[in-house]
C-alpha positions as CSV (number, residue, x, y, z in Angstrom):
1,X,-27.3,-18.8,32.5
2,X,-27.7,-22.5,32.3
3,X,-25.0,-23.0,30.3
4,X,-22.8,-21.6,32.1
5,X,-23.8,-23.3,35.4
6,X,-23.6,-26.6,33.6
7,X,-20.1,-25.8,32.7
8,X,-18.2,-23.5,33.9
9,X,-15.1,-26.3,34.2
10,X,-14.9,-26.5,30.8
11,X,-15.3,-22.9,29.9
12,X,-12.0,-23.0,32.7
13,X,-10.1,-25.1,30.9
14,X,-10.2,-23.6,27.9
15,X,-9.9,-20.3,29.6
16,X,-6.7,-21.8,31.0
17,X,-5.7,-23.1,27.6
18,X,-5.8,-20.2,25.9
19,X,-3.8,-19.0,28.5
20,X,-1.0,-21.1,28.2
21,X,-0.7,-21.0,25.0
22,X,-0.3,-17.6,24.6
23,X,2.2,-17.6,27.2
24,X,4.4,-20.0,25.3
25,X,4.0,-18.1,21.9
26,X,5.0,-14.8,24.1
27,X,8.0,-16.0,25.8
28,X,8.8,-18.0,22.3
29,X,8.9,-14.8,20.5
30,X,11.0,-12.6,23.1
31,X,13.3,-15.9,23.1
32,X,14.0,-15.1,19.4
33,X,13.9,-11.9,19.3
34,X,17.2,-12.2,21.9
35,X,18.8,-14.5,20.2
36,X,18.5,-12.4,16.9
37,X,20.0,-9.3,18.6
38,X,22.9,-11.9,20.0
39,X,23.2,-13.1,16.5
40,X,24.0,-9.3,15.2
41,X,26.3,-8.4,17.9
42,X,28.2,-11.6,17.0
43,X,28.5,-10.6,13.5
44,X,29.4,-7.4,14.5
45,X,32.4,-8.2,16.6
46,X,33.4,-11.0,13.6
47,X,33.3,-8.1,10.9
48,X,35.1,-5.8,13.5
49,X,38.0,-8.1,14.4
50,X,38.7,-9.7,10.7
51,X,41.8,-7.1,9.7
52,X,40.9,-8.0,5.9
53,X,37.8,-6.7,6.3
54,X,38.9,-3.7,8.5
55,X,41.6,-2.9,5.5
56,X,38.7,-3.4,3.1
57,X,36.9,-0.8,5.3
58,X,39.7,1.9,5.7
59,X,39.9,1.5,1.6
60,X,36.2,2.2,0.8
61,X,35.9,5.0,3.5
62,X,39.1,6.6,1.9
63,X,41.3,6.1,4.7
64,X,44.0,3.4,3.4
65,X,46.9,5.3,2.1
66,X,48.2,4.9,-1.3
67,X,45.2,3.3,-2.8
68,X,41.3,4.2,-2.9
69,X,38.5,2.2,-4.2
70,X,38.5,3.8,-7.6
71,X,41.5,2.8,-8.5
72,X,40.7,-1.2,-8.6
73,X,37.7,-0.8,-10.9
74,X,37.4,1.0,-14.4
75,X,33.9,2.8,-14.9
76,X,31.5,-0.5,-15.6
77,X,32.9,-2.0,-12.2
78,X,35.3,-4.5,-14.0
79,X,38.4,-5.3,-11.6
80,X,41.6,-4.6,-12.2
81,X,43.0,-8.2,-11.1
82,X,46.5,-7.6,-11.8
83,X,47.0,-4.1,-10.1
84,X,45.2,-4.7,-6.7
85,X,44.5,-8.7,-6.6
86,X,44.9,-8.6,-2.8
87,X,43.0,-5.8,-2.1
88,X,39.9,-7.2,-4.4
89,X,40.2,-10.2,-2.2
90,X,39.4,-8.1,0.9
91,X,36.9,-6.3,-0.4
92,X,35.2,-9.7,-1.5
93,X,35.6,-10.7,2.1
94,X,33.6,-7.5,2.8
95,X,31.1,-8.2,0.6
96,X,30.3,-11.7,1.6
97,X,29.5,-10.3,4.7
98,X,27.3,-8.3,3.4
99,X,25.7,-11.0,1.4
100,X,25.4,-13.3,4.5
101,X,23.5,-9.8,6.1
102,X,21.4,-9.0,2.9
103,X,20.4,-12.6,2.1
104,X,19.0,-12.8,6.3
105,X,17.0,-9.9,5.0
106,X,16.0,-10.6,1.7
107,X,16.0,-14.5,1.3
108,X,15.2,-15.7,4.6
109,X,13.5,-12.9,5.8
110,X,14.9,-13.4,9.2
111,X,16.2,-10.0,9.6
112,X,14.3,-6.6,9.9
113,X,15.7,-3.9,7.9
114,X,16.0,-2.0,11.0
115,X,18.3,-4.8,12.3
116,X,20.1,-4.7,9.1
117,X,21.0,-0.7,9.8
118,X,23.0,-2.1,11.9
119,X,25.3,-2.8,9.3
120,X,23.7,0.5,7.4
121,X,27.2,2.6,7.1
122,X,28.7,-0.6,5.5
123,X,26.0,-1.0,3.2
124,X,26.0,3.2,2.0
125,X,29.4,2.7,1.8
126,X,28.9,0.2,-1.3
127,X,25.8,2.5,-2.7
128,X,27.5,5.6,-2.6
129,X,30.8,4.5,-4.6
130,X,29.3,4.1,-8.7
131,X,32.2,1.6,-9.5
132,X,32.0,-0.7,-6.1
133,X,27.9,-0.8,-6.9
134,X,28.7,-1.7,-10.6
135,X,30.9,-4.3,-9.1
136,X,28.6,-5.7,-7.1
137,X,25.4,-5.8,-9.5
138,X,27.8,-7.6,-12.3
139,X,30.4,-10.0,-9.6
140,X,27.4,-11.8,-7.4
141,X,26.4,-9.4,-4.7
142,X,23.5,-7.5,-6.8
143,X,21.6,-8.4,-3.2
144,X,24.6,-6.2,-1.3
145,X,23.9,-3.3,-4.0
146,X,19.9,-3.7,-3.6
147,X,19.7,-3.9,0.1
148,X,22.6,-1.0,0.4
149,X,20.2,1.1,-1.9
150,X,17.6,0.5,0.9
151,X,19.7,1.0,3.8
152,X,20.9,4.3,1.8
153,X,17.3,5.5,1.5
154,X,16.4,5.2,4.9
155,X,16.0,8.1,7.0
156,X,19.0,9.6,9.6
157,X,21.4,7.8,8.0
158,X,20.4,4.2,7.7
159,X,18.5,4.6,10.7
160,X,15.1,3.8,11.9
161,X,13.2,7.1,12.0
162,X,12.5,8.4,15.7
163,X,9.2,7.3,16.4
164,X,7.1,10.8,18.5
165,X,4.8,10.1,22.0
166,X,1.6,10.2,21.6
């Protein structure tokens, strides 16, 4: 009881520390946290408004007439340069933003996988197709293919699973 009569100010000011600083960490953290999920809208409207990658998207969904993904690989994923060379340059551009996505994740561990479903019909897109996985695991994007394989195997289709009350 003497102790704390004798000081009581200083048991106060740590009190008051303590305090602070959590308060700091906390606001520090939502602070990130936003500019994260401004961070993935961004890239979402980029990869939305780039027409390469929309064409690159329309080709691996199936949905670009007179061409489909198939058709610019043979079975091992090698390109077929001199039949599609344009449209293997969009797909690349597809990919590198999948790289930029998987290497946040994987790398820098500045993403969340449950950010990164997001991007999770993108990513099954690439691990559902054998020949555009092959391509990826033998032209530099093995990340894409390993973090699409996650995204694949998530529940609800790349999405977080519902979390229940209670």
């Amino acid at each position: 009881m003497d102790f704390l009569a004798t000081h009581w100010k200083d048991l106060l000011e740590i009190a008051g520390l303590f305090g602070g600083l959590w308060k700091f960490f906390d606001s520090r953290a939502r602070e990130l946290a936003w500019k994260r999920t401004e961070t993935l809208f961004s890239l979402g409207q980029q990869f939305a408004a780039d027409p390469d990658i929309a064409q690159a998207t329309q080709l691996i969904e199936g949905r670009l007439p007179g061409v489909v993904v198939d058709q610019l690989f043979d079975d091992q994923g090698r390109p077929y340069d001199d039949l599609h060379g344009a449209r293997l340059w969009q797909l690349d551009k597809y990919l590198d933003f999948l790289d930029r996505v998987a290497y946040a994740y994987r790398r820098m561990r500045t993403l969340s996988l449950d950010e990164v479903a997001i991007f999770g019909a993108y990513f099954q897109a690439v691990h559902r197709n054998a020949r555009l996985r092959a391509y990826c695991e033998d032209h530099g994007y093995a990340v894409v293919a390993d973090v699409a394989r996650e995204v694949d195997g998530m529940p609800a289709a790349g999405r977080p699973a519902a979390r229940r009350p209670g």
